[in-house]
N, C-alpha and C positions, 0 to 999 in steps of 0.2 A: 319572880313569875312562877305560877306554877305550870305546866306541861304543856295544858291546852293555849294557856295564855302566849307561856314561849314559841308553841306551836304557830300561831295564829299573826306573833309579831316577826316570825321568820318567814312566812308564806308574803309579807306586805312588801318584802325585800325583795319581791319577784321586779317589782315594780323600777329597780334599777336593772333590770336587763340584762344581757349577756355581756360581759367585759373581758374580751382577751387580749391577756399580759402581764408579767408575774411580779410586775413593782408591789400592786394591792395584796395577793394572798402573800408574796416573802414579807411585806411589813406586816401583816397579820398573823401571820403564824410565828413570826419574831417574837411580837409584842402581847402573843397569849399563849408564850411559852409551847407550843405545838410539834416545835421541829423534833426527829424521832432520835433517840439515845446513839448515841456511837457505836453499842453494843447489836444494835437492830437491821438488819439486816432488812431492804426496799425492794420490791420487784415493783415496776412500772411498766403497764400493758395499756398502750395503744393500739388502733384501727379502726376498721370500720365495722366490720363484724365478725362479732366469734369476743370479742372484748369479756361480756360477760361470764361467758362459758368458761372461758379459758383463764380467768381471774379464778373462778371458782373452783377449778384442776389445782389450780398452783393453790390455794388454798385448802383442799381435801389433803394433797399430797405433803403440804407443814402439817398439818393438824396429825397425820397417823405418824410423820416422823417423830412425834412427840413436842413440835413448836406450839409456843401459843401465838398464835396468828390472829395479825389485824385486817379484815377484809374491808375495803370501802367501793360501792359503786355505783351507779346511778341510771337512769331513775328508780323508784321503787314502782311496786306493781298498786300496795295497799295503804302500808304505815310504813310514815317517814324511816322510822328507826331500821327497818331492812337495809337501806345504806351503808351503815355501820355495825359492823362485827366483832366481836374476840372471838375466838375459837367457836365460831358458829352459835354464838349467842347474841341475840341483839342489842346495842345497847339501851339500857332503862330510862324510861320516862325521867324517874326521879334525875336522871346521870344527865341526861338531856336539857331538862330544864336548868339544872342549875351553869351548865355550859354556855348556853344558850343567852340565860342570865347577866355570867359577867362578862360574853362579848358585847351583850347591848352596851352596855355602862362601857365598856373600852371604846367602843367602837363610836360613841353619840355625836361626836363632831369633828367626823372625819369627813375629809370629801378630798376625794371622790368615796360615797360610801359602798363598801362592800358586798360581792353580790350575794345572793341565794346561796350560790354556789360556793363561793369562796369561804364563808360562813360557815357550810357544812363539811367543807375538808377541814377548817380549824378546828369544828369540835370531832370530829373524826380521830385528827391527830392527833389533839390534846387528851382524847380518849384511849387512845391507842399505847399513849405514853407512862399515862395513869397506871394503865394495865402489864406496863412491861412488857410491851410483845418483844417477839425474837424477830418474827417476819411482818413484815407489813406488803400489802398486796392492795395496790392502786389503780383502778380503771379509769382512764379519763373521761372527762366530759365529754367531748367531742372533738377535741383538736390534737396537738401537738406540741409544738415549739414555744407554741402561748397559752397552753390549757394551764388553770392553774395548779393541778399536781402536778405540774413538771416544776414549780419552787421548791416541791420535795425531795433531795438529794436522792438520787437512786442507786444501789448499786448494780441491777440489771436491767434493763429495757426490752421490752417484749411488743413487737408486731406483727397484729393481728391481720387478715386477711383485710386487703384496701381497695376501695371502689369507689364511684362518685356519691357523695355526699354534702351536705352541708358547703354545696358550692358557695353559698351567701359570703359564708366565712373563709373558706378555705383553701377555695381557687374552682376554676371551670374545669381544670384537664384534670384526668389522673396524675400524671406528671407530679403538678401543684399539689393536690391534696394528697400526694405519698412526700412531699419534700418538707409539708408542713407537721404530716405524720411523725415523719424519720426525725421532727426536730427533738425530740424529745432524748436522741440522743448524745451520752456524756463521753468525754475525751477517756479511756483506760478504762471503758466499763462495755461487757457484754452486751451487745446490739442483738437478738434474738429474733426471727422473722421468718416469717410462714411464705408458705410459695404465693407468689405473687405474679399477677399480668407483667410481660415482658415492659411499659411504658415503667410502671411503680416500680420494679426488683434494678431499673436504670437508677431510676432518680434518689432509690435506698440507700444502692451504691455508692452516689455520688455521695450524699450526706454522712455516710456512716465513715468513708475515705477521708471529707475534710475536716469531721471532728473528732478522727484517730478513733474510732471506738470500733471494736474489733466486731467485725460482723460474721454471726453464722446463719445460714440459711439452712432451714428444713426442707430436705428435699423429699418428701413423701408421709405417709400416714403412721399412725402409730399401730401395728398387727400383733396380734400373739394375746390380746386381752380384751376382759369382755367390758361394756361402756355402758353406765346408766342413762347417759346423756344417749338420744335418737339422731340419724344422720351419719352419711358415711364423712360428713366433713368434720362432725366434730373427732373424728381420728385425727385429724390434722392438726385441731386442739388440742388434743391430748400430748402428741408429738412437742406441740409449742411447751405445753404447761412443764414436761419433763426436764426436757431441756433446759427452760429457764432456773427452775428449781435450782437442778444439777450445779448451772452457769453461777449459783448464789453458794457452789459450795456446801451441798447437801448433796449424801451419798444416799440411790435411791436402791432399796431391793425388787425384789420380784413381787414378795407379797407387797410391801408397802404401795407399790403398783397398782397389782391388781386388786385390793383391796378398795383404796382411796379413787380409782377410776370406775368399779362399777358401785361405789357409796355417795358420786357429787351429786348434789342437788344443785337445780339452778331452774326455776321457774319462769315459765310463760316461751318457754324453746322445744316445739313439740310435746308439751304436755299434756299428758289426759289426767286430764280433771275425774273424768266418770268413763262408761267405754266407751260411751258414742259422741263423746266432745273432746275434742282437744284445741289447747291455746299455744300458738306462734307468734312471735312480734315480726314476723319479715316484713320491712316499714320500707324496705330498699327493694331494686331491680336482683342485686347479686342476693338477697336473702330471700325474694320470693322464688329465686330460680331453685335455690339448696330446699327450700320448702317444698315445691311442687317434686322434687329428687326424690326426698325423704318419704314423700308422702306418697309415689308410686310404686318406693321398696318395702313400705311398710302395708299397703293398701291394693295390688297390683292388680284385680278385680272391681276394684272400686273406684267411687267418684263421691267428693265431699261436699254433701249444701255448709256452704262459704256466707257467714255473715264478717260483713264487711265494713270496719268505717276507717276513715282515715285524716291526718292534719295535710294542711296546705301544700308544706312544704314536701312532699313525702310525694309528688310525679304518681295520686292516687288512680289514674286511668292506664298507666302505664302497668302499676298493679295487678289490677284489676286482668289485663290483657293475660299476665305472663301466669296469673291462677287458671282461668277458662280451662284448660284442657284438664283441671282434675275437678272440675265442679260442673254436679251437674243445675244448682241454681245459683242464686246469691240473694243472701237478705241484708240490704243498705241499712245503717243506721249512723245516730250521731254520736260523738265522741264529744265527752265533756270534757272538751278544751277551747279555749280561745280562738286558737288557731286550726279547730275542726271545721271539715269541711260538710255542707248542708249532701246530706245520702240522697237527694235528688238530681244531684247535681253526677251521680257515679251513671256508668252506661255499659251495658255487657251485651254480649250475643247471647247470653244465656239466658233463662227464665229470670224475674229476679221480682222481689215485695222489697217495696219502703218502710219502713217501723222507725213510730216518733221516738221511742223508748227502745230502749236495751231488754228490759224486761218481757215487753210483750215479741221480741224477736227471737231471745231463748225460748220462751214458752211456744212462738212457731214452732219451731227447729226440734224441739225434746225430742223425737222419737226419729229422727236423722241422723246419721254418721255428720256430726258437726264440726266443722272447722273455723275458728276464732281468727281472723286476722288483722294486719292493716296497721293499728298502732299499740304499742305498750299501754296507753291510756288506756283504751280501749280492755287490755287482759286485765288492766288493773281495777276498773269498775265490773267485769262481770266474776273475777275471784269475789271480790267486795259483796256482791250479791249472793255468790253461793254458800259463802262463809258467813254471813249473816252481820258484817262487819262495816262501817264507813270507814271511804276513802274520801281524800283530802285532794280538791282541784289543783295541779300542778302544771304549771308550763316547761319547767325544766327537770 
């Protein structure tokens, strides 16, 4: 297959769904050779938010120590290959397709078959292997105990900042989805974990206790350096990313620090596009609230017209609520995804226009202090637009 082709028979794989539990990716990453060298050194970073950010610290901070580092994470905003990294290079079409290639042919009469997901950490791995990294840096899907990078032996584990999500999957209370968080940790290996609500930092506890794995808690921000990344929370990030580093057994400097923390990139996390837009994914309660934070330290005069769309699952009126006091409109629109929600269906005390189109709701907005939120989908079709670039429909 050539790229597009492979592109196009990996997107059909959507079509088997979400599957958690690590029998299907450990016999897949077995049997296409994937799992990472002895010599490689694993950091795995769970939660619920700050995952990305805080992947991409602990990946700034290998890359200036001199590792070549494997970044894998999910979703992308544009093009698939943003998932997968070597030392902040993406990997290649050509590298893709042929990956891609001989899991079809491994994979053709298996069942249960393989998902989207599962798929894209094998070629991740097998990439990652190819290239000899030293470090490898894993963000989950969305789970824990049953996501499938956790078949990837780790030697440190890292959690991120936990709140309700993905109840479908992974329970109703905090409680549960910090228990099913915390699964991801291993008996003799570093437990790493950001302050957490008093219900999650319980139930951390408990887990991190019953399978021996040594837990340290961050207890505050990282001060003394300056941060590419916006938000006083991602210092908390930073804090984690150090740490974990350290916890892998890498001696960090000052400069190495402060170098590799105000040089990470990590797009659609308060970023300005141009000066008067910027793009956010806060899709959750705890990320619209760190948004609406960010966005009155950075703006403390201002108020932003909010174009808005969002998926089902994503409590999008609850959203919608917790933006109001930094917006002074909102522009509805739809999110090409399956599971978007119709922009007529959104409701504010604020002013607010419906727009059929993404398109014609930037061209409202151009000359506004513009603020992008609601879902990744969403940042990832309007980059797509202003980069002159297509992006590829994705559910996961």
């Amino acid at each position: 297959m050539n790229y597009q082709e492979a592109i196009t028979w990996l997107y059909s794989t959507q079509l088997f769904g979400i599957k958690l539990g690590l029998e299907g990716p450990t016999r897949l990453l077995r049997d296409f050779l994937a799992f990472p060298s002895h010599k490689t050194n694993v950091i795995h970073v769970a939660g619920t938010n700050g995952k990305g950010s805080t992947c991409a610290m602990i990946d700034s901070l290998g890359r200036n120590l001199g590792l070549r580092t494997g970044l894998f994470t999910s979703p992308h905003l544009i093009d698939y290959r943003e998932r997968i990294r070597v030392s902040g290079i993406e990997i290649s079409e050509e590298k893709t397709a042929d990956l891609l290639t001989e899991i079809r042919s491994l994979i053709e009469d298996w069942d249960p078959h393989p998902t989207f997901f599962e798929i894209t950490l094998a070629v991740a791995m097998r990439h990652f292997r190819d290239c000899s990294c030293d470090l490898i840096v894993l963000e989950t899907g969305m789970g824990g105990r049953l996501d499938a990078t956790t078949a990837v032996p780790a030697d440190v584990c890292v959690l991120t900042s936990i709140s309700l999500d993905h109840s479908k999957w992974l329970g109703d209370t905090l409680s549960q989805i910090a228990e099913e968080k915390a699964g991801i940790a291993l008996e003799g290996k570093p437990l790493i974990c950001a302050p957490q609500q008093p219900e999650a930092e319980i139930a951390i506890k408990r887990t991190a206790n019953q399978r021996r794995a040594p837990l340290t808690l961050i207890d505050g921000p990282l001060v003394g350096y300056s941060l590419s990344l916006s938000g006083s929370h991602q210092r908390e990030n930073a804090a984690l990313a150090c740490e974990a580093i350290s916890a892998a057994g890498y001696h960090l400097s000052f400069d190495v620090v402060r170098y590799s923390l105000s040089h990470t990139d990590w797009p659609g996390r308060f970023e300005r596009v141009r000066e008067n837009l910027i793009l956010d994914a806060a899709h959750n309660k705890q990320a619209a609230e760190v948004l609406v934070d960010t966005f009155q330290t950075e703006y403390p005069q201002q108020k932003a017209t909010i174009l808005f769309g969002a998926v089902e699952d994503k409590s999008p009126q609850e959203l919608i609520k917790i933006l109001e006091p930094i917006a002074s409109e909102f522009h509805f629109v739809p999110v090409n995804s399956p599971r978007g929600v119709a922009p007529e269906l959104h409701q504010t005390t604020r002013p607010s226009t419906i727009h059929d189109n993404l398109t014609d709701a930037l061209n409202a907005t151009q000359l506004s202090l513009t603020l992008v939120t609601g879902s990744l989908f969403l940042l990832g079709e309007i980059k797509a637009i202003l980069s002159g670039k297509k992006t590829t429909k994705t559910m996961q």
